[in-house]
C-alpha positions as CSV (number, residue, x, y, z in Angstrom):
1,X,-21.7,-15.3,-18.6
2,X,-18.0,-13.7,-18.2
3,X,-16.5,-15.8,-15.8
4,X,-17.5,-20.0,-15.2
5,X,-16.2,-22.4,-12.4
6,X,-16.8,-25.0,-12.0
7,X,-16.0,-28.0,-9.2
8,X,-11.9,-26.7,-9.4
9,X,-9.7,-28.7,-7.2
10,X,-6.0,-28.0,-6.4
11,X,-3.7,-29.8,-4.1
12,X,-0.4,-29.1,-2.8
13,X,2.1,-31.5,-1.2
14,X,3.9,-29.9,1.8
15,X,6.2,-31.4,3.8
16,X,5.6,-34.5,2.3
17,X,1.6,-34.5,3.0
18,X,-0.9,-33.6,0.2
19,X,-2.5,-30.7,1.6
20,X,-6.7,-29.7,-0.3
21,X,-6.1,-26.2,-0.7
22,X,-9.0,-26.0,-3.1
23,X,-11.9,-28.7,-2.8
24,X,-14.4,-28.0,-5.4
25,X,-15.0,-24.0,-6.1
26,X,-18.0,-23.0,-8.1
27,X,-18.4,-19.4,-9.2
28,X,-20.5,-17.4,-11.6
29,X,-20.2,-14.3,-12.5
30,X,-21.8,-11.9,-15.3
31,X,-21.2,-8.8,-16.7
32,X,-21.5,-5.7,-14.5
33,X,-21.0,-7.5,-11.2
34,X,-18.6,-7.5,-8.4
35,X,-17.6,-10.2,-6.5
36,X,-15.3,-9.9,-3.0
37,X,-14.0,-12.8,-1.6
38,X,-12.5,-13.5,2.3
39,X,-11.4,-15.8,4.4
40,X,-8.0,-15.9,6.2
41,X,-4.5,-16.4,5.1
42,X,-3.1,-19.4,3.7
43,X,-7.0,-20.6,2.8
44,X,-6.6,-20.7,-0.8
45,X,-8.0,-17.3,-2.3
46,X,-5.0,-16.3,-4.3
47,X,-4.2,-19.9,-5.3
48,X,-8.1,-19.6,-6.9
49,X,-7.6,-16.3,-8.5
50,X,-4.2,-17.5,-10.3
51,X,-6.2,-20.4,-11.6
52,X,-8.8,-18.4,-12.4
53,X,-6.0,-16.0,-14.4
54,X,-4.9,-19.3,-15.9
55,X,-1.5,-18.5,-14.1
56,X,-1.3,-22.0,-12.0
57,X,-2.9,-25.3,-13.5
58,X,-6.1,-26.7,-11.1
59,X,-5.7,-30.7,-10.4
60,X,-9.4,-31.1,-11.8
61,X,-12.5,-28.8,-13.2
62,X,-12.6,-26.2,-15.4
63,X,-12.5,-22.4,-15.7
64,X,-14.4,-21.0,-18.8
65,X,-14.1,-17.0,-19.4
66,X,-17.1,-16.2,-22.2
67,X,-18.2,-19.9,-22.2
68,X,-14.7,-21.0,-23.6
69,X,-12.7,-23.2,-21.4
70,X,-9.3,-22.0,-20.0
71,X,-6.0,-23.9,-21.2
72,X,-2.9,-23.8,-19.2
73,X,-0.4,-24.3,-21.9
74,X,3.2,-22.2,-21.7
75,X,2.4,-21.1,-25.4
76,X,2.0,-18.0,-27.3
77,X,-1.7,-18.4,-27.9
78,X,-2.4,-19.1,-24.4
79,X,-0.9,-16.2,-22.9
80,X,-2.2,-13.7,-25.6
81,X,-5.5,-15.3,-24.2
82,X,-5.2,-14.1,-21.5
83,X,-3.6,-10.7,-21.5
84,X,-6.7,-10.0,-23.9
85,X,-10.0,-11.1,-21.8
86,X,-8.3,-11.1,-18.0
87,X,-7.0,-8.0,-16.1
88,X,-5.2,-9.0,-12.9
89,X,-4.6,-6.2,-10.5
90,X,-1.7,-8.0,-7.9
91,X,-1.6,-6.6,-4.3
92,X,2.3,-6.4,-4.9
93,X,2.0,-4.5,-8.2
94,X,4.7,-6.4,-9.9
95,X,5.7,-3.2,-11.7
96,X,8.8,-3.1,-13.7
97,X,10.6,-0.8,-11.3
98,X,13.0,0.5,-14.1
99,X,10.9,1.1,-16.8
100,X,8.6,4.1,-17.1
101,X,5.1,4.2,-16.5
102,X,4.3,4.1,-20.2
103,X,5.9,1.2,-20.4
104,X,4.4,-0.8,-17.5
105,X,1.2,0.0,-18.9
106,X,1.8,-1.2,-22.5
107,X,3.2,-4.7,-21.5
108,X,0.0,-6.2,-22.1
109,X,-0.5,-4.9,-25.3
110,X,3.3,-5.8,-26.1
111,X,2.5,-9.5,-25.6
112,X,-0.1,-9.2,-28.1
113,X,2.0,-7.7,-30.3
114,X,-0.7,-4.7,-30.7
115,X,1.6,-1.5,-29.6
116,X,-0.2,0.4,-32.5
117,X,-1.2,4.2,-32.3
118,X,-4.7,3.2,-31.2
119,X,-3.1,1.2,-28.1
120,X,-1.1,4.5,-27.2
121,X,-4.1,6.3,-27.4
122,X,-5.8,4.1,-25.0
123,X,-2.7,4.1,-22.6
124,X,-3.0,7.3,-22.4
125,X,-6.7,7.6,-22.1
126,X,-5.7,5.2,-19.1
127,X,-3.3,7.1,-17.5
128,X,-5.8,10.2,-17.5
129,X,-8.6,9.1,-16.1
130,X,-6.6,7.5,-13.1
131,X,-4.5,10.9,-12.5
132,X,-1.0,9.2,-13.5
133,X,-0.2,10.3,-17.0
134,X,2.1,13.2,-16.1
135,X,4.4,10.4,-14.8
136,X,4.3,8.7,-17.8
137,X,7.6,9.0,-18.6
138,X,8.7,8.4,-14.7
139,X,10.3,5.2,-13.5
140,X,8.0,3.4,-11.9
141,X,10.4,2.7,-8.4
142,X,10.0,6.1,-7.4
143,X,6.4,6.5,-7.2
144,X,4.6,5.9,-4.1
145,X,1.9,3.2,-3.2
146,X,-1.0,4.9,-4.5
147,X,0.5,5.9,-8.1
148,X,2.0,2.5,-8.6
149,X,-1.6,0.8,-7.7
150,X,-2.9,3.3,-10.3
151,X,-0.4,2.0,-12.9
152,X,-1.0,-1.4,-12.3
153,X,-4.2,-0.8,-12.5
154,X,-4.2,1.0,-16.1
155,X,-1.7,-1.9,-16.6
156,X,-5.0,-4.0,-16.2
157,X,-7.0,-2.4,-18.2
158,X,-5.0,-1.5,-21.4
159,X,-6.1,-4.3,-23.4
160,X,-10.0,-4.2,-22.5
161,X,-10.6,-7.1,-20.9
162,X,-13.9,-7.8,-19.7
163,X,-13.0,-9.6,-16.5
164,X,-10.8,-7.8,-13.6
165,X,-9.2,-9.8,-10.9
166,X,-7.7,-7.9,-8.3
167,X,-6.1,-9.6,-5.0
168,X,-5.9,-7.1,-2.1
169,X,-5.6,-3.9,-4.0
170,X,-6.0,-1.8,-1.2
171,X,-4.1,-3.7,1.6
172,X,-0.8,-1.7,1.1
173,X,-2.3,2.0,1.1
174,X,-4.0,4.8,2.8
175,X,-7.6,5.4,4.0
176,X,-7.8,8.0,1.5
177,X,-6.1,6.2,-1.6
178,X,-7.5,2.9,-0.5
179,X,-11.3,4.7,-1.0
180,X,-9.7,6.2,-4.4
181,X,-9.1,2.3,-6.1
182,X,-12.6,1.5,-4.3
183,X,-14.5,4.0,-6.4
184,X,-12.1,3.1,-9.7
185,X,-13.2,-0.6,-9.2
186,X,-16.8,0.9,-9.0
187,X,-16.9,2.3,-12.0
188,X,-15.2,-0.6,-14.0
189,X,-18.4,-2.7,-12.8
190,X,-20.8,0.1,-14.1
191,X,-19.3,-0.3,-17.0
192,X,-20.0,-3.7,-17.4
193,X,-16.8,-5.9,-16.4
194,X,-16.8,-8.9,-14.3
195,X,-15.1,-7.6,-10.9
196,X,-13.5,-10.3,-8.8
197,X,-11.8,-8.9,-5.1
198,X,-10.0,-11.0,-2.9
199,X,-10.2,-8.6,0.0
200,X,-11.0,-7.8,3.7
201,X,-11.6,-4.3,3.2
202,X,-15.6,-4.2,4.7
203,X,-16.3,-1.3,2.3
204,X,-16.3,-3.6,-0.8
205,X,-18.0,-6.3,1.6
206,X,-20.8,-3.7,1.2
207,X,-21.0,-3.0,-2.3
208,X,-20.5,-5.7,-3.7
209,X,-23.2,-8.2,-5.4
210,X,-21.2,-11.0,-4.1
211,X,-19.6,-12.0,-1.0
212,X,-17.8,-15.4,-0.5
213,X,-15.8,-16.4,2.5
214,X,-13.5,-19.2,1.8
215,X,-13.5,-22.3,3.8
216,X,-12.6,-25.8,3.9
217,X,-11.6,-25.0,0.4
218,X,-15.0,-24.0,-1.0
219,X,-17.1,-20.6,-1.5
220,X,-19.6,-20.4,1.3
221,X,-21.8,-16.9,1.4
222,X,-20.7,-14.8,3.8
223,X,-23.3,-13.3,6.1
């Protein structure tokens, strides 16, 4: 099992009212599956995936990647954690607009303190297979939507984690470049990672093994 949740709860106090944005969320998933998740906005799917990616702390349950719990420390170890077993693909990129591509795609590997030859090698693999590398020394800001989803993308996937997250990474582009990411996150799930979409797009509705709506806080099947 890649990815264990289990009865996660997360509250939020808004204008002075404690507000359930997340009310018990179980989810299981293994190698070589994808899961998309829906619902509508404000409902608590990107709040889930940044527990999930150990980015924001759950008020109660537990989030276990390869059967070992998740710690939300602001350490070293921690982090390195999670840059090694968790690629998050954000809908917004979060690029480092003036660094090159190169560079985006090594952070990962630069907070694990592995920039060796072998992790150059694999950058570049990276950037090959997803049709970027001859803007490898480009500055990210002036690439358009489609490159910059690639590099965040290779960003993702530099350290080999086993579990991809990826909130909305088609929402911002093209019919044609939004079908290009589809069939990218295809092939990461034939290749055994644990996909998890948060996502409206119908055509991953379709392919995936999973489909959860989210509502009232909790994962209900979508039909």
């Amino acid at each position: 099992m890649i990815l264990r949740v289990e009865d996660i709860r997360k509250q939020y106090r808004i204008a002075g009212v404690k507000r359930a944005v997340l009310s018990g969320v179980d989810l299981l998933l293994t190698a070589g599956q994808m899961c998309a998740l829906t619902g509508p906005s404000g409902c608590g799917k990107t709040t889930l995936m940044n527990v999930i990616a150990g980015i924001t702390a759950p008020d109660g349950g537990t989030v276990s990647i390869h059967d070992r719990p998740m710690h939300y420390a602001l350490d070293v170890l921690s982090s390195r954690r999670r840059n090694r077993e968790i690629g998050f693909i954000f809908q917004t990129f979060r690029l480092l607009n003036d660094e090159t591509v190169l560079s985006n795609v090594l952070l990962p590997a630069r907070i694990l303190g592995r920039v060796d030859d072998e992790t150059r090698e694999r950058a570049d693999e990276m950037m090959e297979r997803l049709k970027i590398y001859k803007f490898r020394k480009t500055k990210a800001a002036i690439l358009s939507g489609g490159q910059k989803q690639r590099v965040a993308i290779a960003r993702a996937l530099v350290n080999r984690p086993d579990l991809i997250l990826a909130d909305e990474p088609t929402a911002n582009l093209d019919r044609r470049t939004a079908r290009e990411i589809f069939d990218i996150l295809l092939d990461l799930r034939k290749e055994g990672k644990a996909v998890l979409i948060v996502t409206h797009d119908e055509q991953f509705h379709r392919e995936a093994d999973l489909v959860y709506a989210m509502e009232g806080g909790r994962l209900k099947a979508a039909v």
